[in-house]
C-alpha positions in Angstrom: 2.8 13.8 15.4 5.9 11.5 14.5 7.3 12.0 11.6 8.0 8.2 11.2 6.2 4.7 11.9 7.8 1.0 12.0 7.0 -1.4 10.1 6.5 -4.8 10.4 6.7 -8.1 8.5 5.0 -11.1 8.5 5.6 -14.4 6.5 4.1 -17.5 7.0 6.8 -20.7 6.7 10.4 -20.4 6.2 12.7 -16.7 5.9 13.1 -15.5 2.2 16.1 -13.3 1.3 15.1 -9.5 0.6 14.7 -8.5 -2.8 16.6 -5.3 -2.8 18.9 -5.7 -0.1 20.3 -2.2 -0.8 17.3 -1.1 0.3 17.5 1.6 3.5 16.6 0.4 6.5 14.9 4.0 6.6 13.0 5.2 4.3 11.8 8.7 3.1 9.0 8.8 1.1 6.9 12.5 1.0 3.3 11.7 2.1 0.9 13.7 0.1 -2.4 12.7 1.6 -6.0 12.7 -0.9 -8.4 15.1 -0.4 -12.2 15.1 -0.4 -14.3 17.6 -2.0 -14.3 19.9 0.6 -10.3 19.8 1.5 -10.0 17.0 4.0 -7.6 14.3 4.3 -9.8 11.1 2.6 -8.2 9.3 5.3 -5.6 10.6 7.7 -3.1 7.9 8.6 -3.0 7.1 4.3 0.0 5.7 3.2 2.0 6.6 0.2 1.7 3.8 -2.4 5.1 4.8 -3.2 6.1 3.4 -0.1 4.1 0.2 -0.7 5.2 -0.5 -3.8 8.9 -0.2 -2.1 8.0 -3.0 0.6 6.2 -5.3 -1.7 8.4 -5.3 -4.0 11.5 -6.0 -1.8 9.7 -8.7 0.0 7.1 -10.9 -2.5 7.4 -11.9 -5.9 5.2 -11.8 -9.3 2.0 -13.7 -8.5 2.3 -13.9 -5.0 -0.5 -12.4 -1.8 -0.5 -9.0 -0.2 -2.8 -9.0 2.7 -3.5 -5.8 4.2 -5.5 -6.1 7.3 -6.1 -2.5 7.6 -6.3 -1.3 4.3 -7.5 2.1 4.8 -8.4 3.7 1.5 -6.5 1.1 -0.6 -2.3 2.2 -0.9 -1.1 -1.5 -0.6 -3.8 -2.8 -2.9 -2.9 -0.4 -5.3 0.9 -1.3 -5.4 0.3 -4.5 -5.6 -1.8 -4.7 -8.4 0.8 -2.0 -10.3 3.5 -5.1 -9.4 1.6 -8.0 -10.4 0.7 -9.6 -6.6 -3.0 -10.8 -5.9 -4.4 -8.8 -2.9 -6.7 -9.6 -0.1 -7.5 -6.6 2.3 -9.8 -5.8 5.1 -11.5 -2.6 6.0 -14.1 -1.9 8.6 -15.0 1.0 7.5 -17.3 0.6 4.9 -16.8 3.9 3.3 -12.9 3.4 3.2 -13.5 0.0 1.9 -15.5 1.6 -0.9 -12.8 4.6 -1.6 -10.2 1.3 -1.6 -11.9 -0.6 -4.0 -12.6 2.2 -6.9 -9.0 3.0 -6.4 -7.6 -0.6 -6.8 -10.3 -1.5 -9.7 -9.1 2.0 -11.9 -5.4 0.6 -11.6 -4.1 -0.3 -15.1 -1.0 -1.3 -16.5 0.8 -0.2 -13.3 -0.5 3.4 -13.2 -3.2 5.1 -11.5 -5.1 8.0 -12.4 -4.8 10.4 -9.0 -8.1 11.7 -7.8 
């Protein structure tokens, strides 16, 4: 598999200037994946919330919506509650969007208890 995605950004209305612009254009972030109760990957394309919290943060400000249309098992949703953005995602999967939402709900004060 690749060891690296792209990402993309989407704003709606005029260009805002990066947060952090000393920022790398690439980032490393390690990729330690949850596991079920049996050993497998909860989900296997998870994303680091590390990494999240990284984009968010460089690209939205204090109060202002996440949407994730893909949320997965809830990494976006997670750093942006930790940084103070609301958050809107979308999961088909029903037992992903379950996983997600225990994991955003048990965030407090910008920490999360890991699983």
């Amino acid at each position: 598999m690749s060891q690296f995605e792209y990402i993309l950004f989407f704003r709606k209305g005029k260009g805002v200037r990066i947060n952090n612009c000393g920022t790398s254009d690439i980032l490393s972030v390690p990729n330690k994946k949850m596991k079920s109760a049996d050993g497998k990957n909860l989900h296997d394309t998870e994303k680091p919330v590390e990494l999240m919290q990284i984009l968010i943060e460089n690209s939205s400000q204090v109060g202002d919506i996440v949407f994730d249309p893909f949320m997965g098992i809830g990494a976006t949703g997670i750093a942006a509650k930790r940084l103070k953005r609301r958050f809107i995602g979308a999961e088909l999967d029903e037992i992903y969007f379950n996983i997600a939402k225990e994991r955003i709900e048990g965030v407090n004060d910008e920490s999360e208890v890991q699983k």
